[in-house]
GUMIKOL-930039 format. One record per residue (C-alpha): z, y, x; chain; residue number from 1. Coordinates in pm, whole numbers, plus 50000, padded with zeros to 5 digits. Last residue first. Layout:
N
{site {Z; Y; X}; "A"; NUM} ...
END
This chain:
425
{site {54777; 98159; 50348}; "A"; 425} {site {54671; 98197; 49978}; "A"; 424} {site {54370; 98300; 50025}; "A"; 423} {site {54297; 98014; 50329}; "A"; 422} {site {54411; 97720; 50093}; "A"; 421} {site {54160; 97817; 49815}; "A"; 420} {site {53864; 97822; 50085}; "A"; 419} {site {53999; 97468; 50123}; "A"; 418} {site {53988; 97404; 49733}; "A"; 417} {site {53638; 97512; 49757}; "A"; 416} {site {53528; 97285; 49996}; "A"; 415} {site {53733; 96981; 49915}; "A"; 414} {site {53595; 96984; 49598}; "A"; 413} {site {53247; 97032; 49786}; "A"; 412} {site {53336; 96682; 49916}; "A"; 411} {site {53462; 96500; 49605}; "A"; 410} {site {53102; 96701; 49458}; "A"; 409} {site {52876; 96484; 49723}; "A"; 408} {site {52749; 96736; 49918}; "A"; 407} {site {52438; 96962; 49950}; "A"; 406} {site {52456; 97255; 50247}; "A"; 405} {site {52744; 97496; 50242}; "A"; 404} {site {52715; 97882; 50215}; "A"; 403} {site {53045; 98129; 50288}; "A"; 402} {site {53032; 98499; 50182}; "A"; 401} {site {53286; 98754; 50259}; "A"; 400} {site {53317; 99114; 50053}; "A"; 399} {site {53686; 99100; 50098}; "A"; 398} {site {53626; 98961; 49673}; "A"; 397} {site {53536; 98623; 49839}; "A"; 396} {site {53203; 98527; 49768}; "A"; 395} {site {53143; 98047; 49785}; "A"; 394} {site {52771; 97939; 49828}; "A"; 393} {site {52728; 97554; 49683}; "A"; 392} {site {52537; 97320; 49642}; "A"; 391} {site {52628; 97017; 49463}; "A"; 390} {site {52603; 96631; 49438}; "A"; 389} {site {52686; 96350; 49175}; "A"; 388} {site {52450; 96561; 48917}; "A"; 387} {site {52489; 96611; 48562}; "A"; 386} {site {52477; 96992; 48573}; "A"; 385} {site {52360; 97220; 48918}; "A"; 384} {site {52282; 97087; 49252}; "A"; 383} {site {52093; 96781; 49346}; "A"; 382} {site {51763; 97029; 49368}; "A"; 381} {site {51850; 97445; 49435}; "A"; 380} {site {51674; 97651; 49186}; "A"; 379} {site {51968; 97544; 48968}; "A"; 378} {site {52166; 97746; 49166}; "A"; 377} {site {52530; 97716; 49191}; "A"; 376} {site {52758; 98050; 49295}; "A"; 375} {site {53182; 97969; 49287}; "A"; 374} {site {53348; 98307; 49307}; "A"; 373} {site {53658; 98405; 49476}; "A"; 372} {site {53941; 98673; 49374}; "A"; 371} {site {53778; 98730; 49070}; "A"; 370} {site {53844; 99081; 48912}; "A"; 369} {site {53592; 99004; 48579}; "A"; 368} {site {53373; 99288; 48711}; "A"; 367} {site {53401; 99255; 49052}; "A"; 366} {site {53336; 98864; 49059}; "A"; 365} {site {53075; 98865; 48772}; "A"; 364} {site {52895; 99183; 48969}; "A"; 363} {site {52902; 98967; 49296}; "A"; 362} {site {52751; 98640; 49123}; "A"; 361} {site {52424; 98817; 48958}; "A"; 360} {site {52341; 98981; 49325}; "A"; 359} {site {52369; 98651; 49469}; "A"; 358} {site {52159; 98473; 49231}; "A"; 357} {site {51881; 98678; 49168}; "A"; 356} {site {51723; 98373; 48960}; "A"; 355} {site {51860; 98060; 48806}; "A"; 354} {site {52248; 98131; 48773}; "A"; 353} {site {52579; 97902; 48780}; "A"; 352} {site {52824; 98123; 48842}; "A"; 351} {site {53207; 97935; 48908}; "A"; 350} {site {53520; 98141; 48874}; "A"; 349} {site {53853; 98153; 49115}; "A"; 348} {site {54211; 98350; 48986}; "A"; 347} {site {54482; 98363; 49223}; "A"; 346} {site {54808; 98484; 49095}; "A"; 345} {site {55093; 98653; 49293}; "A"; 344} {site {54973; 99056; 49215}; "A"; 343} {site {54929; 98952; 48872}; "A"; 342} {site {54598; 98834; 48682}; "A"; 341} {site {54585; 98934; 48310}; "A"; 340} {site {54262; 99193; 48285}; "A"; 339} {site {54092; 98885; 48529}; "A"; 338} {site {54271; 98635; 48273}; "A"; 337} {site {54076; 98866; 48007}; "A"; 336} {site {53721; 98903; 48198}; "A"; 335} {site {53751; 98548; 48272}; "A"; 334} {site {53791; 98395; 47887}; "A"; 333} {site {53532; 98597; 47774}; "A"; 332} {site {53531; 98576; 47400}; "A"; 331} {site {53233; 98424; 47252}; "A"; 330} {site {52920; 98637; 47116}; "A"; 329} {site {52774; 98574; 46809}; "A"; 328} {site {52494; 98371; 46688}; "A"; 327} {site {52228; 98402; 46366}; "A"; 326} {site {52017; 98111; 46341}; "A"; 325} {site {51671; 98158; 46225}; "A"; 324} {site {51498; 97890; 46027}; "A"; 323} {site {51088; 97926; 45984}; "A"; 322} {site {50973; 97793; 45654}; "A"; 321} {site {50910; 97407; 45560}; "A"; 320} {site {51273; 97391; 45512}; "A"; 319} {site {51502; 97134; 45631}; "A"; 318} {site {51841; 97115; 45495}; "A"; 317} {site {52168; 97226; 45653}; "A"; 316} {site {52466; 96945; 45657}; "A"; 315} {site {52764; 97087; 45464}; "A"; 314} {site {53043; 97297; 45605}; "A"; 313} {site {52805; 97539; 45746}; "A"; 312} {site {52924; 97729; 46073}; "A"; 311} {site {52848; 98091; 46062}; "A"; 310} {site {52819; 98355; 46328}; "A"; 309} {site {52739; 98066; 46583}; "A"; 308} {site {52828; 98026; 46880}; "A"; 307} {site {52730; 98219; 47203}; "A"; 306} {site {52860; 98290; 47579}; "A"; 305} {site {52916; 97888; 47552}; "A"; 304} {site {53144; 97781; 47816}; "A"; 303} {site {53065; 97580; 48127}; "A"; 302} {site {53442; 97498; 48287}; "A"; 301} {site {53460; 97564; 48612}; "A"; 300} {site {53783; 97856; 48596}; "A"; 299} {site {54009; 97764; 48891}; "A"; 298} {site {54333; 97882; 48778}; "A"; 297} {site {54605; 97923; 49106}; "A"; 296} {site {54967; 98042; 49078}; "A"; 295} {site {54926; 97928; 48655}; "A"; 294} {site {55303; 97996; 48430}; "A"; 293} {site {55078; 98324; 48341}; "A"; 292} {site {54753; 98091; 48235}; "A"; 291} {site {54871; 97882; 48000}; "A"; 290} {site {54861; 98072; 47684}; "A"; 289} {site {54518; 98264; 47780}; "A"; 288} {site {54360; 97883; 47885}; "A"; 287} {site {54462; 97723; 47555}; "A"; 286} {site {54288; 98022; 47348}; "A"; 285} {site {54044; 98065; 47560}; "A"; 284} {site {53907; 97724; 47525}; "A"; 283} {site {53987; 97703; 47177}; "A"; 282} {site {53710; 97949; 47094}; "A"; 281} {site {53503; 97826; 47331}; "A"; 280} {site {53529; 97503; 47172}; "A"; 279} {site {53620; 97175; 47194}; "A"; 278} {site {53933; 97152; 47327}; "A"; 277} {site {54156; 96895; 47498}; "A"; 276} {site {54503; 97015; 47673}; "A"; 275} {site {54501; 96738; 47990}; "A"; 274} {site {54799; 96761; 48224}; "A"; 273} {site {54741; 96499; 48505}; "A"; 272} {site {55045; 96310; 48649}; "A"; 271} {site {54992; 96010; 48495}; "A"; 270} {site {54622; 96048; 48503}; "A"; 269} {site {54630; 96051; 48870}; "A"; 268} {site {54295; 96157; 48915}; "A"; 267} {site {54073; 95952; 49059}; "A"; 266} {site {53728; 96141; 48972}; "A"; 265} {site {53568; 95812; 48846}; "A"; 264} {site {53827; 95812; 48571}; "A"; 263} {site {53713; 96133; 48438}; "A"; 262} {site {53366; 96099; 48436}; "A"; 261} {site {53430; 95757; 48291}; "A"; 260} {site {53645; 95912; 47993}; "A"; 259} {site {53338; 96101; 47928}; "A"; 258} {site {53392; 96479; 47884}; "A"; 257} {site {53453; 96704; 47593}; "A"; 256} {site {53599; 97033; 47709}; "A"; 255} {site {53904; 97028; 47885}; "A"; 254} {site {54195; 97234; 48006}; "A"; 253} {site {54322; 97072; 48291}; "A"; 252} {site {54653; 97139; 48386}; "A"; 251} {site {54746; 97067; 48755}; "A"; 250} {site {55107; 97052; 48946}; "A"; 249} {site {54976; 97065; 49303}; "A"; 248} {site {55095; 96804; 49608}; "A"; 247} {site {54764; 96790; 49798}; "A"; 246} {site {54662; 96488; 49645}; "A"; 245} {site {54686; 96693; 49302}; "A"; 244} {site {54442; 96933; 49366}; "A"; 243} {site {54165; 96718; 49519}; "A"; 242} {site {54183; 96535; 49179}; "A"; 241} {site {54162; 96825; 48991}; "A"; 240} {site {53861; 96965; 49189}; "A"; 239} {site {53680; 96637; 49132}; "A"; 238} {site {53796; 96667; 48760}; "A"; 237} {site {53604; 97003; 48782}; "A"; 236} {site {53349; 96898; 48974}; "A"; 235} {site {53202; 96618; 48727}; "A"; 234} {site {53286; 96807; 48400}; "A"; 233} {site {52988; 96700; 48235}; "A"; 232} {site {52813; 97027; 48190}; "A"; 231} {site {52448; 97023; 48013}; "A"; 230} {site {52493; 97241; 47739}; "A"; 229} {site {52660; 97286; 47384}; "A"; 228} {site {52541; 97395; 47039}; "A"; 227} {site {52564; 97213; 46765}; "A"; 226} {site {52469; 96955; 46462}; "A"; 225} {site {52571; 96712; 46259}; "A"; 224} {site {52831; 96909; 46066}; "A"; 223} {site {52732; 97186; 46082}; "A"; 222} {site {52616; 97521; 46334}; "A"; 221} {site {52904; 97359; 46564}; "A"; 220} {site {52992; 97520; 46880}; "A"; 219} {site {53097; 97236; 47152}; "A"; 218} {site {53208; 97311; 47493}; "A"; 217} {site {53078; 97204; 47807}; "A"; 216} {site {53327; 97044; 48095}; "A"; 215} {site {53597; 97128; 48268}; "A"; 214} {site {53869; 97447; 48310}; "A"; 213} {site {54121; 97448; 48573}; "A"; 212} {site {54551; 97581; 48609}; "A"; 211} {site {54671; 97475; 48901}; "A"; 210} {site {55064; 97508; 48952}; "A"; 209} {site {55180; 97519; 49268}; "A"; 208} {site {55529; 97350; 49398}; "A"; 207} {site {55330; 97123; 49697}; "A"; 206} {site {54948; 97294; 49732}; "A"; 205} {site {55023; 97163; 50091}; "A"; 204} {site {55257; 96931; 50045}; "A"; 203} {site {55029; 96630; 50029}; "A"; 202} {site {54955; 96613; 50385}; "A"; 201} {site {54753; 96302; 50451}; "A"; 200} {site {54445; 96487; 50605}; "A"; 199} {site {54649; 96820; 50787}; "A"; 198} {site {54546; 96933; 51153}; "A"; 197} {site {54297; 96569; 51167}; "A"; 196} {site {54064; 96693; 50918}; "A"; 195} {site {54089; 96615; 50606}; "A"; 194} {site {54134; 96962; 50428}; "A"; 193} {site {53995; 97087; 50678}; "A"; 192} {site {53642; 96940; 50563}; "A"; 191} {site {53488; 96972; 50921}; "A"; 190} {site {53344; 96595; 50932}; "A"; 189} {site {53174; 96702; 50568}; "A"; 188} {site {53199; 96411; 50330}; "A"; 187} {site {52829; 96297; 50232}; "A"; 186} {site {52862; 96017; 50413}; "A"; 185} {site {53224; 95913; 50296}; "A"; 184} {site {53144; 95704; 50003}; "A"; 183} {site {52862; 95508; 50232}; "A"; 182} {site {53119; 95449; 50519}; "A"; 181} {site {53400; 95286; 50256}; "A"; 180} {site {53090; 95076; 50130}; "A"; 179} {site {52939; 94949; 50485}; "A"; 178} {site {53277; 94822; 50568}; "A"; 177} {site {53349; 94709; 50246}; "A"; 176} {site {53021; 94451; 50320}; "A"; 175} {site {53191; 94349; 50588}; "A"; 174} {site {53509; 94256; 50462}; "A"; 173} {site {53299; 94047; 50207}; "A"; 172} {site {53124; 93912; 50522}; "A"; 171} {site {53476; 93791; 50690}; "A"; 170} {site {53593; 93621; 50386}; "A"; 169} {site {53903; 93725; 50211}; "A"; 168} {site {54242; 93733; 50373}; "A"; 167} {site {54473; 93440; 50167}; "A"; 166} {site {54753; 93582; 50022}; "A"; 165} {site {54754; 93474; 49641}; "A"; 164} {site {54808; 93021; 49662}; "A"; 163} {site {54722; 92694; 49779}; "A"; 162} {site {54979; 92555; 49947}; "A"; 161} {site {54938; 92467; 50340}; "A"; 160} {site {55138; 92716; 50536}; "A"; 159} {site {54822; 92811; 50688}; "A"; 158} {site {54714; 92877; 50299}; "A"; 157} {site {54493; 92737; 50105}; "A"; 156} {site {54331; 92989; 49869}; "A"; 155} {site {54395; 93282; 49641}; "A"; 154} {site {54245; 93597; 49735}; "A"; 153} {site {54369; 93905; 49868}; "A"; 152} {site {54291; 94217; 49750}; "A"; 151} {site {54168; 94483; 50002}; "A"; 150} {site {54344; 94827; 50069}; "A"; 149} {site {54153; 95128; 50132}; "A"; 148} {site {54325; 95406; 50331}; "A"; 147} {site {54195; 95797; 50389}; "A"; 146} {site {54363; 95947; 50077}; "A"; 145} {site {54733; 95766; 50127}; "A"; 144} {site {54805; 95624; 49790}; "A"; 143} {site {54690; 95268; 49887}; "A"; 142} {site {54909; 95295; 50180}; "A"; 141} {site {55206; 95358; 49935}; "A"; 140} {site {55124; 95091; 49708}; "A"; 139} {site {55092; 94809; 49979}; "A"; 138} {site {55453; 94946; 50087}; "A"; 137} {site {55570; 94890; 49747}; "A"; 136} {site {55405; 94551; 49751}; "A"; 135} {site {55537; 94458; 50065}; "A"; 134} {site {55907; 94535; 49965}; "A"; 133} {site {55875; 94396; 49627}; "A"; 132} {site {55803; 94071; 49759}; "A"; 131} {site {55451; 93895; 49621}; "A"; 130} {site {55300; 93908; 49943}; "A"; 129} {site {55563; 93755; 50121}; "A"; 128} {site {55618; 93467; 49911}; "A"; 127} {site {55227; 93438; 49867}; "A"; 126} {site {55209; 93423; 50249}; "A"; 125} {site {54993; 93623; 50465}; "A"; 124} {site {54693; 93830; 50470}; "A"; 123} {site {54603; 94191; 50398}; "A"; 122} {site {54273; 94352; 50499}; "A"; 121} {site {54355; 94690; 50543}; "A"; 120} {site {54015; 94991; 50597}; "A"; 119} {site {54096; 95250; 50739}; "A"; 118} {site {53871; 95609; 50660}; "A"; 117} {site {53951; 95905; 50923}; "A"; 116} {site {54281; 96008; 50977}; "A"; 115} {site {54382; 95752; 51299}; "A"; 114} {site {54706; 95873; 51452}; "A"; 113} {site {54954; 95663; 51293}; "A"; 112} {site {54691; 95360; 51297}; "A"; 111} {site {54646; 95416; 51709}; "A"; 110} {site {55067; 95371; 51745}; "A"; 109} {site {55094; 95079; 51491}; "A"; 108} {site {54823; 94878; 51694}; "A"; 107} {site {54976; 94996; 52026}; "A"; 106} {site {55312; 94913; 51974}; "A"; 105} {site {55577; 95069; 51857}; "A"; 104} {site {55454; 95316; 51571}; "A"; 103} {site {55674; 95353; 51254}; "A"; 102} {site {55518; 95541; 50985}; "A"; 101} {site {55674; 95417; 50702}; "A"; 100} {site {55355; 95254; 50516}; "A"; 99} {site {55176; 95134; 50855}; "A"; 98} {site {55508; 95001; 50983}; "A"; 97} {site {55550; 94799; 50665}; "A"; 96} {site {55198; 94709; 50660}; "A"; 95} {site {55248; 94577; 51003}; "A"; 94} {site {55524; 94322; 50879}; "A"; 93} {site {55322; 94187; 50618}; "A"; 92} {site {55046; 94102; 50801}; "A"; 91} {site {54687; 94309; 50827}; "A"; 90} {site {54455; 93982; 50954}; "A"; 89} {site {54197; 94251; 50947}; "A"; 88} {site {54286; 94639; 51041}; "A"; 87} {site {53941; 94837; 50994}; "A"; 86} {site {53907; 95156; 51176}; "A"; 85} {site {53604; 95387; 51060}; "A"; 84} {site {53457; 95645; 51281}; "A"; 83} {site {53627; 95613; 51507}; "A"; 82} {site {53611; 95829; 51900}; "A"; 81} {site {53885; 96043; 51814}; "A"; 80} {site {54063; 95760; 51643}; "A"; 79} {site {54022; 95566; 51996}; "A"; 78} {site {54095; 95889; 52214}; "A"; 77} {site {54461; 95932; 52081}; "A"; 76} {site {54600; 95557; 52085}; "A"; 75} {site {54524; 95562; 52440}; "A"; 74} {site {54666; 95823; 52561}; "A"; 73} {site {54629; 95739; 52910}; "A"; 72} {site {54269; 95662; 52903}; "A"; 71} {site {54057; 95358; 53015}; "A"; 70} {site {54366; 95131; 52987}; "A"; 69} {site {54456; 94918; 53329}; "A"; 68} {site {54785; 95042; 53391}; "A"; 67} {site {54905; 94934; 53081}; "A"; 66} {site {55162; 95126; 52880}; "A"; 65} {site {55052; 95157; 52505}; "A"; 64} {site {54931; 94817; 52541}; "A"; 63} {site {54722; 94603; 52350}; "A"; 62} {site {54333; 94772; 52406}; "A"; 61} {site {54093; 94519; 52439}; "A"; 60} {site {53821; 94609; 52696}; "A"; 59} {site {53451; 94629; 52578}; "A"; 58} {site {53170; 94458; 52495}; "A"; 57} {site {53289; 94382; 52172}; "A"; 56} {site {53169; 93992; 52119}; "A"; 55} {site {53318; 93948; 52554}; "A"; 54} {site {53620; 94183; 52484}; "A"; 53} {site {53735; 93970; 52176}; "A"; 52} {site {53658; 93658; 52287}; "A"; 51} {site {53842; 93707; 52695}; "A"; 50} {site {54094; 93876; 52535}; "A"; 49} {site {54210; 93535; 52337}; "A"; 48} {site {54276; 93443; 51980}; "A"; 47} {site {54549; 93340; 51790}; "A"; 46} {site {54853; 93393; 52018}; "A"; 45} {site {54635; 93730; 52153}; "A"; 44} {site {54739; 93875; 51764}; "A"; 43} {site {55085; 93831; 51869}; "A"; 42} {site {55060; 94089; 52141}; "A"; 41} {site {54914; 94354; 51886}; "A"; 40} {site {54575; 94418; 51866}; "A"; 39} {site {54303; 94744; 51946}; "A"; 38} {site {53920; 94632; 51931}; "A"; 37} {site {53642; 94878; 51981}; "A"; 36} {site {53290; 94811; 51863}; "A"; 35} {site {53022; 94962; 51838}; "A"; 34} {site {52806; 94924; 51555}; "A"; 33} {site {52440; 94796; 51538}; "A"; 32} {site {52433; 94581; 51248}; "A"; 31} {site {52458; 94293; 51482}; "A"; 30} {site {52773; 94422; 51641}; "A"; 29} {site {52970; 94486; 51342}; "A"; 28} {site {52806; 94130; 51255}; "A"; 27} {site {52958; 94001; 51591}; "A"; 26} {site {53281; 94153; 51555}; "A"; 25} {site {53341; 93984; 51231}; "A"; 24} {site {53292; 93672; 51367}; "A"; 23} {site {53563; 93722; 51609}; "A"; 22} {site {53731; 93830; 51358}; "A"; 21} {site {53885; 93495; 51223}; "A"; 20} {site {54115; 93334; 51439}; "A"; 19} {site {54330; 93641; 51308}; "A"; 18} {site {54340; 93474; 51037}; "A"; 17} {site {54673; 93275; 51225}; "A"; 16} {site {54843; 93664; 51171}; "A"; 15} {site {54955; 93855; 51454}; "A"; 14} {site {54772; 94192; 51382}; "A"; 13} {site {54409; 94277; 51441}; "A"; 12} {site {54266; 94629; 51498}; "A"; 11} {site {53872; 94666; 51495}; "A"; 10} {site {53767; 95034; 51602}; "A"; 9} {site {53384; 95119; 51424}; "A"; 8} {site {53173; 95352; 51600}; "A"; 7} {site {52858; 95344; 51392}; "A"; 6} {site {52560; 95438; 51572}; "A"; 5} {site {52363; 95163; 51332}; "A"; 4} {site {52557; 95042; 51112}; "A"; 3} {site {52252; 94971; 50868}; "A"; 2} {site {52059; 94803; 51118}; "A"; 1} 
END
């Protein structure tokens, strides 16, 4: 039962799919959700109370007003008691009141204060779909961080032509169900930062500039060959993407990382500064010219602390006799922005150690004037390099220390970037 405990809050809009959920109530059900159901009058033209609160087991909820409703802020208590809300036939005319924020009635009212993960299931016709109006509003709940917006498919339509508008299947809504739930598992309930005081605000970081480091960096001994490490830049596009939602201007500047990496961190790439480098050379170079336009540089980069002294400018030959590479220190690029940090700047690093690790983390955070410090262990498993989860303990230079258990790295984004918020409050 892979919904199992699930409280899932089913809101259906006056749209002739609505003849629909029923069904979908009954797999909710049969996967062992709960079930709440929340409609708007119209909705009841296509299918009755009687349905919906028989499949759900539970009263219908389709006035904001009516004596009869279990609680008298209704619209409150059902997000509080979500865990997901899906809104399937979604028409038209409620995505406009979804996008705007207008809430009169009690489906518009209990979407306005629902900030965990909704699901909208459009449906209606092509003409209406394709207006500009509904697709700008279909763009701005698809850039609110807690909404996912289904496609619609092409199909017969109640106004009979076949064509884009038709709500897909009631298993395929389903199975998103299950999918939005499994991407937010490993999201922390107390992530502030999407909590119900502030999820959609995207003004909080709103005028900052964020200044991060990603990725490994490259030192070539030739041609062919170099040295590098296992960074892929994972957490710090996640961190970048966190950024930006909540309003912040953000340079990256990047080692080499996979475009994938970076396009599975949903970053607005539009909006994202990227200055490329490749070593850490260049690294501090870039980051040293941009850092004093920076209010906040999050350094997560992995740099090299060694290249080396030479680098050949033809391939180096094998010889049966030992080789010995001579290397050189790199510049440190937080011990100078640490040197360079005014009064109004906020300058975070990342440790990633492998024994004393505490102890090793508080001398790099006094000695390169960190404000915060981000410690990884690699004693620590599903935490470290490569990884789709981290570990993390975060030292504030007050002498506080803050530990976390393993997350996805979206979700210790929203750690860090939280701890962020409260320095600069």
């Amino acid at each position: 039962m892979q919904l199992k405990g699930k409280h899932i809050l089913v809101g259906i809009s006056g749209g002739i799919a609505a003849y629909k959920i029923p069904l979908l109530i009954r797999l909710l059900r049969k996967a062992g959700a709960e079930v709440r159901v929340v409609c708007t009058e119209n909705a009841l033209q296509f299918v009755t109370p009687v349905t919906l609160e028989t499949l759900s087991n539970n009263k219908v909820y389709t006035d904001v007003f009516a004596p009869h409703n279990e609680h008298e802020t209704e619209h409150i208590s059902l997000p509080d008691w979500a865990d997901l809300m899906v809104v399937a036939p979604c028409t038209a005319n409620c995505i406009g009141k979804f996008a705007n924020g207008i809430a009169d009635n009690a489906l518009t009212t209990t979407f306005l204060a629902m900030l965990k993960p909704v699901l909208i299931v459009p449906a209606m016709n092509q003409n209406m779909l394709l207006h500009p109006a509904t697709q700008a509003n279909l763009q701005r709940l698809s850039d609110f961080p807690h909404c996912t917006v289904m496609a619609t498919q092409e199909g017969e339509l109640a106004c009979g032509v076949t064509g884009q508008g038709r709500m897909p299947e009631v298993d395929e809504i389903f199975g998103k169900i299950v999918e939005v739930l499994e991407n937010q598992k490993n999201i922390s309930k107390t992530d502030s930062i999407f909590s119900n005081e502030n999820a959609v605000c995207s003004s909080l970081l709103k005028g900052k500039k964020v200044l991060l480091t990603a990725g490994p960096t490259v030192e070539r001994i030739d041609p062919v060959r170099y040295i590098s490490n296992f960074s892929t830049g994972k957490m710090g596009y996640a961190l970048s993407a966190v950024c930006q939602r909540l309003g912040a201007e953000v340079t990256v500047v990047s080692g080499p990382v996979e475009k994938s990496v970076i396009e599975h961190s949903k970053v607005d790439l539009d909006n994202l500064k990227i200055v490329s480098v490749e070593s850490a050379e260049q690294m501090y170079n870039a980051a040293t010219q941009l850092f004093a336009d920076a209010d906040i540089t999050i350094l997560c980069a992995a740099v090299a602390d060694y290249t080396p002294a030479e680098t050949s400018l033809t391939k180096l030959k094998r010889h049966d006799a030992e080789y010995s590479l001579e290397l050189k220190a790199t510049k440190d690029i937080a011990a100078r922005l640490g040197k360079q940090k005014k009064e109004n700047q906020l300058l975070v690093g990342f440790a990633l150690e492998t024994d004393n690790e505490i102890s090793n983390a508080q001398k790099k955070l006094e000695s390169k004037n960190l404000d915060m410090i981000v410690l990884n262990s690699l004693a620590d498993n599903g935490a470290g390099f490569g990884t789709d989860t981290n570990k993390i303990t975060l030292l504030f230079k007050d002498g506080k220390r803050q530990e976390f258990e393993l997350k996805s790295k979206e979700s210790v984004a929203c750690d860090i970037v939280n701890a962020i918020l409260t320095c600069i409050r």
